[in-house]
PyMOL Python script that loads the backbone (N, CA, C, O; Angstrom):
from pymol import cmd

cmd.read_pdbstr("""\
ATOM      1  N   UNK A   1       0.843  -1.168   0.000  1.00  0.00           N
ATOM      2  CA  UNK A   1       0.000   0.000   0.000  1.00  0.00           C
ATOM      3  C   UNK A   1       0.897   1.242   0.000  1.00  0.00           C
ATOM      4  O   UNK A   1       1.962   1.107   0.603  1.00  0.00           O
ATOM      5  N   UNK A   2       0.645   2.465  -0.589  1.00  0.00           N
ATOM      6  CA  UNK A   2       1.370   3.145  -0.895  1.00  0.00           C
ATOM      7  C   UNK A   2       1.110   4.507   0.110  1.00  0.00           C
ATOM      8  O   UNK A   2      -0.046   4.587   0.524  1.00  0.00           O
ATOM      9  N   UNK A   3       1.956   5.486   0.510  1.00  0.00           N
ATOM     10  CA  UNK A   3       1.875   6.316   0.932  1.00  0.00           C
ATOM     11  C   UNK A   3       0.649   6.841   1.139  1.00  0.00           C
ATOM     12  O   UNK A   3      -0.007   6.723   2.174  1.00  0.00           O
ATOM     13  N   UNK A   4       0.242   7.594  -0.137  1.00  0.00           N
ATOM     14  CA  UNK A   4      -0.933   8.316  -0.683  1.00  0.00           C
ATOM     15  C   UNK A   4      -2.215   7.376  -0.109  1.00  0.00           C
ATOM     16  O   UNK A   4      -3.276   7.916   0.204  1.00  0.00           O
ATOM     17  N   UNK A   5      -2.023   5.984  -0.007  1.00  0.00           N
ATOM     18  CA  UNK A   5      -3.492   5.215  -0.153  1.00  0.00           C
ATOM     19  C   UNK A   5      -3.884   5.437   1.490  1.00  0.00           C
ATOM     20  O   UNK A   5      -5.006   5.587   1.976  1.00  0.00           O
ATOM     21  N   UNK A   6      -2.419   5.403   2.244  1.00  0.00           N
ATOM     22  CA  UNK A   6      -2.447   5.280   3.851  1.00  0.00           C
ATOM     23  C   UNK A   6      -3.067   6.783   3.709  1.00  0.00           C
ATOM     24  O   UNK A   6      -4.161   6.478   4.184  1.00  0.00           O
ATOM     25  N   UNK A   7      -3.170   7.818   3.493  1.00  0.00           N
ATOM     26  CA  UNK A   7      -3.325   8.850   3.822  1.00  0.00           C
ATOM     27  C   UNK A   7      -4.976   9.322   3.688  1.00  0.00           C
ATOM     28  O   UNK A   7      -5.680  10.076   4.360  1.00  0.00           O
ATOM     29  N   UNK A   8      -5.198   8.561   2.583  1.00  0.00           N
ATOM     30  CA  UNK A   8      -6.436   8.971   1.903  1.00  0.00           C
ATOM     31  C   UNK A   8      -7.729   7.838   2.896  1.00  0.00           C
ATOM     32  O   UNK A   8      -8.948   8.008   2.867  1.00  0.00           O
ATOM     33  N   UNK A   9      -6.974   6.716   3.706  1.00  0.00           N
ATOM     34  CA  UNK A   9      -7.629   6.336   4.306  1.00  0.00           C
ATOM     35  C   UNK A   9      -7.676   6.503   6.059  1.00  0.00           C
ATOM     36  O   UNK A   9      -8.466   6.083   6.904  1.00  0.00           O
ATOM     37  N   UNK A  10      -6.421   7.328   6.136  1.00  0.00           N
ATOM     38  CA  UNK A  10      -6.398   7.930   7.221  1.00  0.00           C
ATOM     39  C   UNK A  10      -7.636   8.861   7.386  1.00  0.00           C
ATOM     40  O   UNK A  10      -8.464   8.784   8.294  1.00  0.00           O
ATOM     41  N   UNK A  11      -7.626   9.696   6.425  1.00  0.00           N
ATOM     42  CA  UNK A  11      -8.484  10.820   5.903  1.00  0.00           C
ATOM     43  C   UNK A  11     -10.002  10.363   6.471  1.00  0.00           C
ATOM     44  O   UNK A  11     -10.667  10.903   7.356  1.00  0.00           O
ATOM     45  N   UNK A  12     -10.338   9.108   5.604  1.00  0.00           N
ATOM     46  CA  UNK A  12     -11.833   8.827   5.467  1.00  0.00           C
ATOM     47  C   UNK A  12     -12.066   8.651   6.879  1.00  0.00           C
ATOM     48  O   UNK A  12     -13.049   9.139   7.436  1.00  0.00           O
ATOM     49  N   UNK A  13     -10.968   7.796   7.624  1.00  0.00           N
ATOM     50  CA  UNK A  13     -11.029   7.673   9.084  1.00  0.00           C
ATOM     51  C   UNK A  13     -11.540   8.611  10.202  1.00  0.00           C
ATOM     52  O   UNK A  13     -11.915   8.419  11.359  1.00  0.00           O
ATOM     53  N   UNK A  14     -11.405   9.756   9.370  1.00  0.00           N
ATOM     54  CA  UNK A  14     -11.212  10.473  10.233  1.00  0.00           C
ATOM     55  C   UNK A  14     -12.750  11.595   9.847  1.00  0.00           C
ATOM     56  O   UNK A  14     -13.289  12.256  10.735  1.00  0.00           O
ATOM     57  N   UNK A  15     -13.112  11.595   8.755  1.00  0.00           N
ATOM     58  CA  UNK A  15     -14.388  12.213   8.164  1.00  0.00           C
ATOM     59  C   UNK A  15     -15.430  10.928   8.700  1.00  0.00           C
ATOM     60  O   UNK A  15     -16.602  11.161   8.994  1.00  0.00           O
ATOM     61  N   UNK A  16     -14.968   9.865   8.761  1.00  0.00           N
ATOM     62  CA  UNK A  16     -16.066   9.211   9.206  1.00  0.00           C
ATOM     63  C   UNK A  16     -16.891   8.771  10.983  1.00  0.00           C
ATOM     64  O   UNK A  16     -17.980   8.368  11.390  1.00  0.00           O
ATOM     65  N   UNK A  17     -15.313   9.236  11.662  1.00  0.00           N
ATOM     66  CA  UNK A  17     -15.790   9.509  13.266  1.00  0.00           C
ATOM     67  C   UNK A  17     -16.498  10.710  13.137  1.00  0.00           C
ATOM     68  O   UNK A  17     -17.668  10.666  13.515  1.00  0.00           O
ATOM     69  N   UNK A  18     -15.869  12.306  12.476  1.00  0.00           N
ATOM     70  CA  UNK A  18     -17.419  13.220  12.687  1.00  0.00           C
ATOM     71  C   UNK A  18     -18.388  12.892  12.120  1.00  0.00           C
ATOM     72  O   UNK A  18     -19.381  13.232  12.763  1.00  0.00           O
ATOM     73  N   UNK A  19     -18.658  12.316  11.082  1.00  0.00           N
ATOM     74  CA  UNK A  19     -19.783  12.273  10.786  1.00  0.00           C
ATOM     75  C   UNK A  19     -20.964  11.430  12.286  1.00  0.00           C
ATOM     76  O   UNK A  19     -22.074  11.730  12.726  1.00  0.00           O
ATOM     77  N   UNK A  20     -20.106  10.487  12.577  1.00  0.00           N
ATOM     78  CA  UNK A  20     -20.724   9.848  13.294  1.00  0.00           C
ATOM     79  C   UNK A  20     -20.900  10.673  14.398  1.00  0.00           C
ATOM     80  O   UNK A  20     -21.950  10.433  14.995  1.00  0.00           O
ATOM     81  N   UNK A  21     -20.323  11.433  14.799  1.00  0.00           N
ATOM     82  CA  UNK A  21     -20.276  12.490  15.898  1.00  0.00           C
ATOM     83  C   UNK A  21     -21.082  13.159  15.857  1.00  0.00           C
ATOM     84  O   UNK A  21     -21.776  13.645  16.750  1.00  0.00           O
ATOM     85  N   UNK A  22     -21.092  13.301  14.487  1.00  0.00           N
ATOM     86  CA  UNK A  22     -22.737  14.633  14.116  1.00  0.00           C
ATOM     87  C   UNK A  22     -23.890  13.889  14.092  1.00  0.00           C
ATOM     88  O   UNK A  22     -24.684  14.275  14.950  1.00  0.00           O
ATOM     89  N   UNK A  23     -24.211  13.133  13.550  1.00  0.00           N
ATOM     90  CA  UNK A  23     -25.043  12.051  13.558  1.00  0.00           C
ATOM     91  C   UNK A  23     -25.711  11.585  15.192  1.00  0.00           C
ATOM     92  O   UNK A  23     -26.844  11.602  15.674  1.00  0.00           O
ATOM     93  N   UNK A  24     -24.833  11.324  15.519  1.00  0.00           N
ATOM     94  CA  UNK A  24     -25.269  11.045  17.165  1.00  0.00           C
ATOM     95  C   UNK A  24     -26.012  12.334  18.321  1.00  0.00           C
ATOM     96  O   UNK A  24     -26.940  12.412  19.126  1.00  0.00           O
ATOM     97  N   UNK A  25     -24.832  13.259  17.724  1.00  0.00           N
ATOM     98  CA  UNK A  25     -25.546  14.570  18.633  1.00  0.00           C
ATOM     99  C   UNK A  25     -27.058  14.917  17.931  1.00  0.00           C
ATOM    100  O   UNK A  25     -27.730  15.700  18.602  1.00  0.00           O
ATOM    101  N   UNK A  26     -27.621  14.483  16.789  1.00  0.00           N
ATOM    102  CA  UNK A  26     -28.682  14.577  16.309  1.00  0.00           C
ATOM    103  C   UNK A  26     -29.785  13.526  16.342  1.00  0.00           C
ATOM    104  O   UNK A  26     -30.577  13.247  15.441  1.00  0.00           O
ATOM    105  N   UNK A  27     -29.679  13.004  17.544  1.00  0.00           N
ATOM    106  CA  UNK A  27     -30.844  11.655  17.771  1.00  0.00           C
ATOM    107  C   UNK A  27     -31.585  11.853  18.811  1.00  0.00           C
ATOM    108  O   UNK A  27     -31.021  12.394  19.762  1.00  0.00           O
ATOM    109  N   UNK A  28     -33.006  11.499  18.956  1.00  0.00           N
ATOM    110  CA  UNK A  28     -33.696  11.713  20.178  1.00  0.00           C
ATOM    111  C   UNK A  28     -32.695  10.880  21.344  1.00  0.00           C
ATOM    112  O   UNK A  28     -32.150   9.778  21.283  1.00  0.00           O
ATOM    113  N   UNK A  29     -32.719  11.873  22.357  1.00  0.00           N
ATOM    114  CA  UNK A  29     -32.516  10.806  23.581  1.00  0.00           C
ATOM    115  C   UNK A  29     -33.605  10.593  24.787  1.00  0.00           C
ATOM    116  O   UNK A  29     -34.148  11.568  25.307  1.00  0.00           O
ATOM    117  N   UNK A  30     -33.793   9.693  25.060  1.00  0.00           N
ATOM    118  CA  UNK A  30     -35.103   9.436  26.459  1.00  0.00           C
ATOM    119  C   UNK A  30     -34.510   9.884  27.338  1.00  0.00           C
ATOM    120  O   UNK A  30     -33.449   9.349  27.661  1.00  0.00           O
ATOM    121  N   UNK A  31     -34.926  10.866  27.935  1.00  0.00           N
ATOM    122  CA  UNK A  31     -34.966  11.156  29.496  1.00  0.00           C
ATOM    123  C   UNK A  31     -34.389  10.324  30.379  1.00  0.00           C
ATOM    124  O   UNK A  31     -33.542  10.767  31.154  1.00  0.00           O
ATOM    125  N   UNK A  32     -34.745   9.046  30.397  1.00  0.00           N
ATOM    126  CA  UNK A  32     -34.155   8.251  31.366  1.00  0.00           C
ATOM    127  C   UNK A  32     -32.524   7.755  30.840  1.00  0.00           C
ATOM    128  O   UNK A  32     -31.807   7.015  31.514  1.00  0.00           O
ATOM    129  N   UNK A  33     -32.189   8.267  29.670  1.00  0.00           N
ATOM    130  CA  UNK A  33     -30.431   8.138  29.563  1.00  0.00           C
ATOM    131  C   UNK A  33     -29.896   9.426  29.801  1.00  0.00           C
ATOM    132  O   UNK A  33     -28.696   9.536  30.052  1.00  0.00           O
ATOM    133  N   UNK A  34     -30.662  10.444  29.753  1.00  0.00           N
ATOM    134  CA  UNK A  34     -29.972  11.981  30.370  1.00  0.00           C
ATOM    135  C   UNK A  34     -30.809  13.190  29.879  1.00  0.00           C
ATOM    136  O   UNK A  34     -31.602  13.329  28.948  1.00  0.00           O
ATOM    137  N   UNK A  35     -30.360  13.976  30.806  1.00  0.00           N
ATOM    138  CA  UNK A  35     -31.132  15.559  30.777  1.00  0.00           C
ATOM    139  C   UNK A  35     -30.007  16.681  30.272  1.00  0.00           C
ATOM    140  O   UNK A  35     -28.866  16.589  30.725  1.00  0.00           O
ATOM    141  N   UNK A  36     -30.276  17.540  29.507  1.00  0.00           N
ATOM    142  CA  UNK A  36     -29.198  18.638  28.968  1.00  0.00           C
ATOM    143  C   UNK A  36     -28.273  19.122  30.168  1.00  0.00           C
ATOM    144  O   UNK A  36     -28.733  19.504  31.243  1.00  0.00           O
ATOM    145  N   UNK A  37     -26.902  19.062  29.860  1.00  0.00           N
ATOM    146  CA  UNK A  37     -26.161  19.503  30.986  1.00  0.00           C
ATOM    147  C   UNK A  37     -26.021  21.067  31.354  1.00  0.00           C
ATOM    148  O   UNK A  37     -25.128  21.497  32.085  1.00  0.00           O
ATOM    149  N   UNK A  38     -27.069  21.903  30.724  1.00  0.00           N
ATOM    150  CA  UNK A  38     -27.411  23.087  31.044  1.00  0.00           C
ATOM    151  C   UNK A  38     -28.278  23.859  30.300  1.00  0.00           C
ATOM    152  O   UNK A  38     -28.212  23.456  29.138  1.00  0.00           O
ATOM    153  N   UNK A  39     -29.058  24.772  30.400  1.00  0.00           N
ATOM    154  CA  UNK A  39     -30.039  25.702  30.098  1.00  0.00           C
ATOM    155  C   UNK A  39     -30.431  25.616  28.513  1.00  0.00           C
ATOM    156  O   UNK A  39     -29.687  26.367  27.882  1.00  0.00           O
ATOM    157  N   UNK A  40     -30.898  25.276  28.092  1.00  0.00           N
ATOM    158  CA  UNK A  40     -31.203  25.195  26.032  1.00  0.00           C
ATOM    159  C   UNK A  40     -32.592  24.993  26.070  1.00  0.00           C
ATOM    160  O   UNK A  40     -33.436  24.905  26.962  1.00  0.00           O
ATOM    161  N   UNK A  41     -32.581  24.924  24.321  1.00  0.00           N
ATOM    162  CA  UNK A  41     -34.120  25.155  23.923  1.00  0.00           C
ATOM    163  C   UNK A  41     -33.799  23.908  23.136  1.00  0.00           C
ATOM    164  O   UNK A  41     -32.629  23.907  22.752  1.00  0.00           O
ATOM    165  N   UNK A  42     -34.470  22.888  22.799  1.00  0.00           N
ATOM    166  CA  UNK A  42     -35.128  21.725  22.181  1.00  0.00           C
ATOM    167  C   UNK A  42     -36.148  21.657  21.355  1.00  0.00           C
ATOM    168  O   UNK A  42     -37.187  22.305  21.230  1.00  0.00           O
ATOM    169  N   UNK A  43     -35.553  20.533  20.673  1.00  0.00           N
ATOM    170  CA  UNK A  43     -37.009  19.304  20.206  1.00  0.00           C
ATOM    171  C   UNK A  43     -37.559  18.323  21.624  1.00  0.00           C
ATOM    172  O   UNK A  43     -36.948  17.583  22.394  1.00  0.00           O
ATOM    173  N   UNK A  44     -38.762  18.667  21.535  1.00  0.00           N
ATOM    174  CA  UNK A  44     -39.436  17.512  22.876  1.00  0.00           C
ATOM    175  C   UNK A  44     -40.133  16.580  22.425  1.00  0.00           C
ATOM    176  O   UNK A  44     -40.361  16.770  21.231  1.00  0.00           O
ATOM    177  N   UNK A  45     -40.699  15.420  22.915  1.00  0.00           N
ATOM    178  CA  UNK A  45     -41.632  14.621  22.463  1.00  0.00           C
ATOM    179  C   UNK A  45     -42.276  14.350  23.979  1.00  0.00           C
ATOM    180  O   UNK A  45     -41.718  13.992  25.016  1.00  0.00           O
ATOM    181  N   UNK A  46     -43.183  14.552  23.794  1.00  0.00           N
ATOM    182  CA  UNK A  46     -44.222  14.618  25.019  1.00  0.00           C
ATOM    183  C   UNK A  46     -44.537  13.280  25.211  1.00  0.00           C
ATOM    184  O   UNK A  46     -43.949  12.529  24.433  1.00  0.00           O
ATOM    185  N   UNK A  47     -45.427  12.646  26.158  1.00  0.00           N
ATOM    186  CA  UNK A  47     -46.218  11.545  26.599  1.00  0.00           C
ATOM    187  C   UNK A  47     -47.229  11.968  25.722  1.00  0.00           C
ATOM    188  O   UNK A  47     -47.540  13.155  25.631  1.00  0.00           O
ATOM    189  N   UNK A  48     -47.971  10.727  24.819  1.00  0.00           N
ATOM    190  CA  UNK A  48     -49.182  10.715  24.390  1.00  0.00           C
ATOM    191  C   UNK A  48     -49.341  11.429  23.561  1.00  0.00           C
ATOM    192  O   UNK A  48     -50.528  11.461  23.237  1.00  0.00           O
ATOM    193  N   UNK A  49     -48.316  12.497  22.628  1.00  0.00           N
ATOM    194  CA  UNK A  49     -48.157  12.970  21.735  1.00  0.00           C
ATOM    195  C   UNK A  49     -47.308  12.668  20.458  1.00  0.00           C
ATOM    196  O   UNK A  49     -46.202  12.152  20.618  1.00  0.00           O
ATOM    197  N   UNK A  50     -47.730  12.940  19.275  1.00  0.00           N
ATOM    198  CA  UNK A  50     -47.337  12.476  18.098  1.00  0.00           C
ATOM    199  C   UNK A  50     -45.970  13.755  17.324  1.00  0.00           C
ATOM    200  O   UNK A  50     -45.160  13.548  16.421  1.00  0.00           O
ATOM    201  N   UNK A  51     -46.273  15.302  18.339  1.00  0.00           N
ATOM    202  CA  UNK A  51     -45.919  16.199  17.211  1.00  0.00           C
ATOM    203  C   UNK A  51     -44.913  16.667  17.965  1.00  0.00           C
ATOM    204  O   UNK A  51     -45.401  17.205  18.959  1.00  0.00           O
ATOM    205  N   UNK A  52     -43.304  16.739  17.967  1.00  0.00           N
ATOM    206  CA  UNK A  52     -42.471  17.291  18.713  1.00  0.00           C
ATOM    207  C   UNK A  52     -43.070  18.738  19.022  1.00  0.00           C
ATOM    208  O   UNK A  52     -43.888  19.276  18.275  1.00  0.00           O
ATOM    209  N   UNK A  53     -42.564  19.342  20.246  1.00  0.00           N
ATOM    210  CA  UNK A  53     -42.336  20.743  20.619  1.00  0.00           C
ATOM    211  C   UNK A  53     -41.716  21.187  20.702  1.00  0.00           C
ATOM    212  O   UNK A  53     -40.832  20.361  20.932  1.00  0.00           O
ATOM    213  N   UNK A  54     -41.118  22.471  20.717  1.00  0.00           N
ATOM    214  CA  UNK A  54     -40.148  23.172  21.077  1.00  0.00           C
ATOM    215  C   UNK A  54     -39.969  24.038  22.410  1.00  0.00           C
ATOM    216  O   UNK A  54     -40.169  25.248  22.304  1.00  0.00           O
ATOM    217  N   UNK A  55     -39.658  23.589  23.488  1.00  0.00           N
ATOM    218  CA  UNK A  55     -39.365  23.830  24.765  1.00  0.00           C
ATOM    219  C   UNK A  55     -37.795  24.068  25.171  1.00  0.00           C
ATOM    220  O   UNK A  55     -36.779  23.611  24.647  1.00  0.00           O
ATOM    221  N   UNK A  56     -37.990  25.121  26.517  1.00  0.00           N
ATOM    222  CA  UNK A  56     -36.583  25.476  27.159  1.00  0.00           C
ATOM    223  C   UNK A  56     -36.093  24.258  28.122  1.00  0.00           C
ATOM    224  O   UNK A  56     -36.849  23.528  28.762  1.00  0.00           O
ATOM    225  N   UNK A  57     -35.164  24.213  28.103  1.00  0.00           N
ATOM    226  CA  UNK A  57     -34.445  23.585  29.113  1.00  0.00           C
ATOM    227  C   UNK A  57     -34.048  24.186  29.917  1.00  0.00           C
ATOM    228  O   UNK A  57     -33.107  24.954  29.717  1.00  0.00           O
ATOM    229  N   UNK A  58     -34.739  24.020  31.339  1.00  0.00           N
ATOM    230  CA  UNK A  58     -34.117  25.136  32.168  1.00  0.00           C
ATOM    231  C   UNK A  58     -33.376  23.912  33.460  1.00  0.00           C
ATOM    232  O   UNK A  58     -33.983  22.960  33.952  1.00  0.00           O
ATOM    233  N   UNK A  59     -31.975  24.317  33.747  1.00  0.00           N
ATOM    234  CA  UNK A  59     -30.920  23.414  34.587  1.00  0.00           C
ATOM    235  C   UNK A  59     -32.056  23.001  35.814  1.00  0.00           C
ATOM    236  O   UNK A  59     -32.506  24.018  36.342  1.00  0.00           O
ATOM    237  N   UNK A  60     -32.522  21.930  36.287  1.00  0.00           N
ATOM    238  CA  UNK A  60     -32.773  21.588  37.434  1.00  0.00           C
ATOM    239  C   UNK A  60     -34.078  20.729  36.911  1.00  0.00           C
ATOM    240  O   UNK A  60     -34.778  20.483  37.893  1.00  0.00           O
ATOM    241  N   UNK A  61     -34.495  20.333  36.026  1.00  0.00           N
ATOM    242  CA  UNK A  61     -35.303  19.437  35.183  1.00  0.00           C
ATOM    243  C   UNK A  61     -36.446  19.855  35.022  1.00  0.00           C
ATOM    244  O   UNK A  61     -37.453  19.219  35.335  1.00  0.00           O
ATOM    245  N   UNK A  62     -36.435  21.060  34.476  1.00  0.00           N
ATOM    246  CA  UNK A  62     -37.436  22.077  34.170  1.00  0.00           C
ATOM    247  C   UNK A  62     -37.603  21.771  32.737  1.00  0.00           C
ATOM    248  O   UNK A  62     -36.553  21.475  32.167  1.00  0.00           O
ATOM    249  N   UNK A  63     -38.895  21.773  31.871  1.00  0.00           N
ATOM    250  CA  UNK A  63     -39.232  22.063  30.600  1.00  0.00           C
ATOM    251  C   UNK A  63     -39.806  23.061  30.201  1.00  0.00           C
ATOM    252  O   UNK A  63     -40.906  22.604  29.889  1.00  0.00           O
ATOM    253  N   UNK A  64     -39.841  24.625  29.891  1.00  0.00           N
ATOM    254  CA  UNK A  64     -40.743  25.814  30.105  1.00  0.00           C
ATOM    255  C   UNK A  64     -41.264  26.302  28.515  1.00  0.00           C
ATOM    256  O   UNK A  64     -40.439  26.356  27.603  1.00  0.00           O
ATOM    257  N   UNK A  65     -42.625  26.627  28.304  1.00  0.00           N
ATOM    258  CA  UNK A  65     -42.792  27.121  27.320  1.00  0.00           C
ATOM    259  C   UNK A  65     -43.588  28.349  27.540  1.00  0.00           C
ATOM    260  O   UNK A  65     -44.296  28.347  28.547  1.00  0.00           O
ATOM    261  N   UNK A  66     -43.597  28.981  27.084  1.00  0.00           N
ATOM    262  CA  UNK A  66     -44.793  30.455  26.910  1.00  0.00           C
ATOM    263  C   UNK A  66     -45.963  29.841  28.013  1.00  0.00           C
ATOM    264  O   UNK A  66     -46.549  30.499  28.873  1.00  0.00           O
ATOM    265  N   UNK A  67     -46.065  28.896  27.825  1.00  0.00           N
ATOM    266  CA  UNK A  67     -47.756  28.698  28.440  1.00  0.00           C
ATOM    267  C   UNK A  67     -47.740  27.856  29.597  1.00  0.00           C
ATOM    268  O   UNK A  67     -48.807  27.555  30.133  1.00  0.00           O
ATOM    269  N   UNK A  68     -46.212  27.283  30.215  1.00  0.00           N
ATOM    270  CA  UNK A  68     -45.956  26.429  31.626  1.00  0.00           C
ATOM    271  C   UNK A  68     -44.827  25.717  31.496  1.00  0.00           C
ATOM    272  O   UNK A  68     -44.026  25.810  30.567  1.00  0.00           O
ATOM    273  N   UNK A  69     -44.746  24.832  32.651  1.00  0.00           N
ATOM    274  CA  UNK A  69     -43.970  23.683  32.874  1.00  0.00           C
ATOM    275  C   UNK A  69     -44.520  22.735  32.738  1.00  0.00           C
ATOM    276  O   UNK A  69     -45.666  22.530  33.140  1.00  0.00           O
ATOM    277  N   UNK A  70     -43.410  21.507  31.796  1.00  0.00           N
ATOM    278  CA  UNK A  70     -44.429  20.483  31.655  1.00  0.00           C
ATOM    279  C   UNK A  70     -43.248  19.377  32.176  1.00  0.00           C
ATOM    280  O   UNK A  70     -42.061  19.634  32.374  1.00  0.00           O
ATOM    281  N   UNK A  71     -43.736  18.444  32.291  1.00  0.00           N
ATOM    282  CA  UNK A  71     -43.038  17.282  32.886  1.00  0.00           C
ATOM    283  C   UNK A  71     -43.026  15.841  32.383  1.00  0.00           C
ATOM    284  O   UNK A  71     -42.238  14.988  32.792  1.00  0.00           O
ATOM    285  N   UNK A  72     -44.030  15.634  31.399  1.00  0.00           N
ATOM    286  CA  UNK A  72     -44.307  14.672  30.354  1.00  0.00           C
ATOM    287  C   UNK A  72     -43.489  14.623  29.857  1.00  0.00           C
ATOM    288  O   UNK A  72     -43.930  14.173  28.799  1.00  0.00           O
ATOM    289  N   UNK A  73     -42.109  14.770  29.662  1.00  0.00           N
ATOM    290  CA  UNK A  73     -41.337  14.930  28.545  1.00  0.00           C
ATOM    291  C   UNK A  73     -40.569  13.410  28.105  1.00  0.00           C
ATOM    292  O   UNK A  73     -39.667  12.932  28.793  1.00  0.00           O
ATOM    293  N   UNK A  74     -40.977  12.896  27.120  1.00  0.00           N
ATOM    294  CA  UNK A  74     -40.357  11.243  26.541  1.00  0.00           C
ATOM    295  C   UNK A  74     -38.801  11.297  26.392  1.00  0.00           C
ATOM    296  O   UNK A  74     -37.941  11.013  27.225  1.00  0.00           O
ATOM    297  N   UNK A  75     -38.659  11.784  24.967  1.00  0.00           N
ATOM    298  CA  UNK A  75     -37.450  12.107  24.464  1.00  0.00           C
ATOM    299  C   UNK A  75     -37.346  13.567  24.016  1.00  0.00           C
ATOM    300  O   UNK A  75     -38.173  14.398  23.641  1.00  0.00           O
ATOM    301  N   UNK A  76     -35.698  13.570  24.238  1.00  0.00           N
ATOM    302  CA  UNK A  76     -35.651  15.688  23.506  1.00  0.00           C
ATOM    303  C   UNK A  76     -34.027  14.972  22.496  1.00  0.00           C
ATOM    304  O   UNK A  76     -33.448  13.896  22.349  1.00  0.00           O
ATOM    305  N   UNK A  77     -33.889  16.581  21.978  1.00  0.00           N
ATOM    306  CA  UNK A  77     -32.868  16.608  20.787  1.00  0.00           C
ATOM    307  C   UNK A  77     -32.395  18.026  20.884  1.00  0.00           C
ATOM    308  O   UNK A  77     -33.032  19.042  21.166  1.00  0.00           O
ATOM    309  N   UNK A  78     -31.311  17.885  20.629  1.00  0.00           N
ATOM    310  CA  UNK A  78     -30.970  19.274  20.725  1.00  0.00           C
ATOM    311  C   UNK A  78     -31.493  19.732  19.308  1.00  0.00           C
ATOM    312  O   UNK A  78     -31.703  18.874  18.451  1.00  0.00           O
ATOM    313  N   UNK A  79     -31.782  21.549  18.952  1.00  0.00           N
ATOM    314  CA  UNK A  79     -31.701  21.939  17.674  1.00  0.00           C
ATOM    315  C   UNK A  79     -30.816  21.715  16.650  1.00  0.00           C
ATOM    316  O   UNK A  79     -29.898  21.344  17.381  1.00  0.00           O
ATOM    317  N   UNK A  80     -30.423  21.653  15.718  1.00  0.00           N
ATOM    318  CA  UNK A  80     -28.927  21.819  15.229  1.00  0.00           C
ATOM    319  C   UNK A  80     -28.610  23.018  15.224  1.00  0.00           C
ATOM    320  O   UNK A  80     -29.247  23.740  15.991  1.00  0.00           O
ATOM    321  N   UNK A  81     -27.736  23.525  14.534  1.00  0.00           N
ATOM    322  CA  UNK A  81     -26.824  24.733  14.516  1.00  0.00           C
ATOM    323  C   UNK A  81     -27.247  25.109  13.114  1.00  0.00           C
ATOM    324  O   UNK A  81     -27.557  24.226  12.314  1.00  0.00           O
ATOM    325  N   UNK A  82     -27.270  26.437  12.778  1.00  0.00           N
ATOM    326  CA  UNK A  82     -28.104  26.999  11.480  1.00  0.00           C
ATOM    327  C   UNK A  82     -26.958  26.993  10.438  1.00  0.00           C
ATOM    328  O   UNK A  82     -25.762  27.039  10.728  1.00  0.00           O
ATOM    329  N   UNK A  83     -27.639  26.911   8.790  1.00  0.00           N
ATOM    330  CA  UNK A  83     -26.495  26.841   8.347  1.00  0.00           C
ATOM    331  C   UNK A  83     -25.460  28.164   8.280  1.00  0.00           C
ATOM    332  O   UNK A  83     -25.776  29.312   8.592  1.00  0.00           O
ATOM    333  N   UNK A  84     -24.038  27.685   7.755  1.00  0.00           N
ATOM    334  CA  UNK A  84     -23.030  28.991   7.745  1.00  0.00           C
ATOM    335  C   UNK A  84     -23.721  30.082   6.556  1.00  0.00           C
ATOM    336  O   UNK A  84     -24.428  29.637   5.652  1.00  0.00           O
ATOM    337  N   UNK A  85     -23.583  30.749   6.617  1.00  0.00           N
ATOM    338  CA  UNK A  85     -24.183  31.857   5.673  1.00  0.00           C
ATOM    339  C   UNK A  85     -22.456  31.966   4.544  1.00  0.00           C
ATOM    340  O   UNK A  85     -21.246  31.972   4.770  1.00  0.00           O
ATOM    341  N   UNK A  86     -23.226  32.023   3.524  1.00  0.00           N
ATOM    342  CA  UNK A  86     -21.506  32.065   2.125  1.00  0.00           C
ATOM    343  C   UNK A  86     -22.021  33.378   1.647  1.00  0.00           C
ATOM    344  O   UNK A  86     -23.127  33.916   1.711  1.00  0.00           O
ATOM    345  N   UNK A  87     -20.788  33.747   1.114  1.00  0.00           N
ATOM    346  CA  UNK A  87     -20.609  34.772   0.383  1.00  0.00           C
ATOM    347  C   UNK A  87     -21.308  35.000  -0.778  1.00  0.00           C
ATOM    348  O   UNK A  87     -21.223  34.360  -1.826  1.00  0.00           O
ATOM    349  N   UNK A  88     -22.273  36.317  -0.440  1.00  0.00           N
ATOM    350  CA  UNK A  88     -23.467  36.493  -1.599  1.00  0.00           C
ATOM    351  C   UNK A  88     -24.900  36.172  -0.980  1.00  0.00           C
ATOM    352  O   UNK A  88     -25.935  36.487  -1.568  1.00  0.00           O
ATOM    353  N   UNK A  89     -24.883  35.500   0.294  1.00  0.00           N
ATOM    354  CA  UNK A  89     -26.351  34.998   0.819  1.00  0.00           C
ATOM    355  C   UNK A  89     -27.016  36.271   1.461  1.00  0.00           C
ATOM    356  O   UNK A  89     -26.358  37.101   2.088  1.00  0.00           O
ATOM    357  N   UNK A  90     -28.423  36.365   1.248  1.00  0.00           N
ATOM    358  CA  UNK A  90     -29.148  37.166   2.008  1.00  0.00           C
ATOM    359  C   UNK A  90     -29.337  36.728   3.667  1.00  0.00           C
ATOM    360  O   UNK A  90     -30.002  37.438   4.421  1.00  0.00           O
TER     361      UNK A  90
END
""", "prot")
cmd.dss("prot")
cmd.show_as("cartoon", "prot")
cmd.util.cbc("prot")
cmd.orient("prot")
């Protein structure tokens, strides 16, 4: 195997742990494997509901929206991150 081939598969090695990295930080997690390790806003999935929400995470196992605290909460997700804006975008 030649230099170049070690490199190019070093490479993929290495595009393919973030991906998986990104991938993972983007999956529901249940409540009962963990709660955000501080203050954010989410995807929620309620008890007995079909349609995610979008709720705060407030540190101490708070869920808050405009209209209360709720405590039903199944699984959450973090948001992702918006895309980078390129040169020329409105």
């Amino acid at each position: 195997m030649s230099t170049d081939d070690e490199q190019t598969i070093d490479y993929m090695a290495n595009e393919i742990q973030i991906l998986q990295a990104q991938l993972h930080a983007l999956r529901w997690i249940p409540v009962e494997e963990g709660l955000p390790e501080k203050t954010m806003t989410g995807y929620l999935v309620r008890q007995g509901l079909t349609c995610p929400s979008i709720m705060t995470y407030i540190s101490g196992k708070r869920w808050h929206t405009i209209f209360g605290d709720y405590d039903n909460i199944t699984h959450w997700m973090p948001i992702p991150p918006l895309p980078e804006e390129k040169d020329g975008d409105v």
